[in-house]
Phi, psi and omega in degrees: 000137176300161185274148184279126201283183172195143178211162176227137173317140167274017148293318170284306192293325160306347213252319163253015117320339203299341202259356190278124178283127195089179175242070143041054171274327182265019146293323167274355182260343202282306213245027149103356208255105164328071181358310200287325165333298188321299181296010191237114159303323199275349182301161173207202192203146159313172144313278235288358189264299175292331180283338182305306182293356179281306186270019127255029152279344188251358172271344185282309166265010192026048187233119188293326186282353175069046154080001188276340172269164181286333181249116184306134170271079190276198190294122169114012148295334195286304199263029141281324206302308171239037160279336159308350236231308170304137168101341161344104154002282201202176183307311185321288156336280205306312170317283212297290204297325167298309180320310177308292190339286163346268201301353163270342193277317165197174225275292237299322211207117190247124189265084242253154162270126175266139165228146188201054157096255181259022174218158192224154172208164170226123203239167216243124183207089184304121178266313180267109177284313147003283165353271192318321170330312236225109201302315200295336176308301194294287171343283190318286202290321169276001148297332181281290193273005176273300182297338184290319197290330171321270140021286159312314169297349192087008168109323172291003179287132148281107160288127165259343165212199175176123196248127189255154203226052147212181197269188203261129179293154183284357169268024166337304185269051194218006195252354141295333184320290181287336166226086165318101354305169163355130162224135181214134172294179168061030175301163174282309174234124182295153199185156159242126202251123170214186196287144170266030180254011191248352156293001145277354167334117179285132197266118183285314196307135164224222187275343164295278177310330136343295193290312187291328181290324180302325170277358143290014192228118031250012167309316195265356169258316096063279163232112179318175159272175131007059218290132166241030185238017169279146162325307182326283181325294178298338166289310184315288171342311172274316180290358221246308188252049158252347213289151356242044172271327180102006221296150154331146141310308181305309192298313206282318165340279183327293179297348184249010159068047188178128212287153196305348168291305181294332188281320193289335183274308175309325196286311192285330191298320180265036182045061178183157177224155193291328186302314164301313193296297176326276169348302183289322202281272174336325189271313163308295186303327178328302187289317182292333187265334153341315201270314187236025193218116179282013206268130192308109151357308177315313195284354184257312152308348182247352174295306186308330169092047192240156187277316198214186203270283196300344181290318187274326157304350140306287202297319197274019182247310148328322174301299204259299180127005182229144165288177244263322190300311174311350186302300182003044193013144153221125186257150184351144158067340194253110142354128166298161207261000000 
């Protein structure tokens, strides 16, 4: 099976520059990412493109928080944090010594247990309103510790929400990309929420898994993976290894062993519909093969299922809001192509 291709609004990549003094242009020609990009909202970057720019922002400043706490964090926090972490009972353990470990590390920000019945959450409790200000802060830490406590769980931890404590941004609905649940603004605090049986989880983990997860990091915190047992997933999948035919709602209903009513009500069920699905799945390779490929716009259209070169240069201009040439890799010295 093909790897699923994944780009995120560059509404994120403005979110982590927010902590960079200057505008972080050799952080961004390092990981590939077109200065000009910034000025197109609709614009977008790969995954691999955006997690480049989380190390080398953080190798630049040698703070795994990019410089959003008062105090620098450096490198090799993340794996003191979950070395604290080892010999834990269960999650419930493993959770109170990291959060404590955290709170030595620095002023700002406490990382608290919520319980609300059948959901347990880990929240957000700001000492510096300054801090508590700067959204990419709240995004950034519940990323971290929502993958990490994943992680812990054996991988197997579900988020059922996520609660954000500023209102919703206009790339609002781009916040699954990044946060697999439920997601909703204006919280009182921000926090990720999961079942609270699951903080009896026995904690497995020793130091070998250790090692293997840190050389995956920051990519799996950065950005999840893929949940691939979604309606969504399994479509993408079937158009991604039929290409470049391209198949109908009827073909794909049909190949995935469901009548096209039933595939369109799970799709709707999972906030999406096949023409949107079909569409993103075009429009991500579109920026990936952009990225890493010199192959002629023609050639791409037709990979794309597009009749001609200008049907496509229309639509990826719809997408994004830029033409199809900005994509383009630009290597040291050289004009994008």
């Amino acid at each position: 099976m093909s790897k699923s291709p994944d780009t995120v609004s560059i509404a994120f990549v403005h979110g982590m520059l927010s902590a960079v003094h200057g505008d972080g242009r050799e952080a961004l020609d390092a990981a590939g990412i077109a200065p000009s990009l910034l000025d197109a909202p609709s614009s977008r970057v790969t995954v691999e493109q955006y997690v480049a720019l989380f190390a080398q922002l953080m190798d630049r400043l040698d703070d795994e928080f990019l410089g959003l706490l008062s105090r620098p964090l450096r490198r090799g926090t993340l794996a003191l944090l979950l070395r604290a972490t080892l010999g834990s009972k269960d999650l419930a353990h493993a959770l109170r010594r990291m959060t404590g470990a955290f709170r030595l590390l620095q002023d700002d920000v406490r990382i608290e247990r919520l319980d609300d019945g059948a959901l347990a959450g880990i929240g957000l409790a700001f000492d510096d309103p300054a801090r508590a200000a700067r959204p990419f802060l709240h995004e950034l830490l519940l990323r971290v510790f929502w993958r990490v406590s994943d992680w812990l769980h054996g991988g197997r931890l579900r988020a059922a929400r996520f609660d954000f404590a500023f209102a919703a941004p206009s790339h609002a609905s781009e916040y699954a990309k990044v946060f697999p649940g439920e997601v909703r603004f204006d919280a009182r605090c921000s926090a990720v929420w999961f079942a609270s049986c699951d903080l009896a989880a026995p904690m497995l983990r020793d130091d070998a898994a250790l090692r293997l997860f840190l050389a995956r990091a920051p990519g799996i915190v950065v950005v999840p993976e893929r949940n691939q047992h979604t309606t969504q997933a399994r479509v993408r999948a079937c158009l991604l290894n039929a290409r470049p035919a391209w198949p109908d709602l009827v073909a794909v209903a049909t190949a995935l062993h469901l009548s096209t009513s039933t595939l369109q009500r799970r799709l709707a069920s999972e906030g999406t519909s096949f023409q949107l699905l079909k569409d993103q799945l075009r429009r991500d390779l579109a920026i990936v093969r952009l990225n890493t490929t010199s192959d002629s716009l023609t050639v791409l259209a037709t990979e794309l299922g597009f009749a001609d070169s200008p049907a496509f240069q229309r639509a990826f201009k719809h997408w994004t809001g830029s033409a199809a040439g900005a994509y383009r890799r630009m290597s040291p010295g050289q004009r994008s192509r």
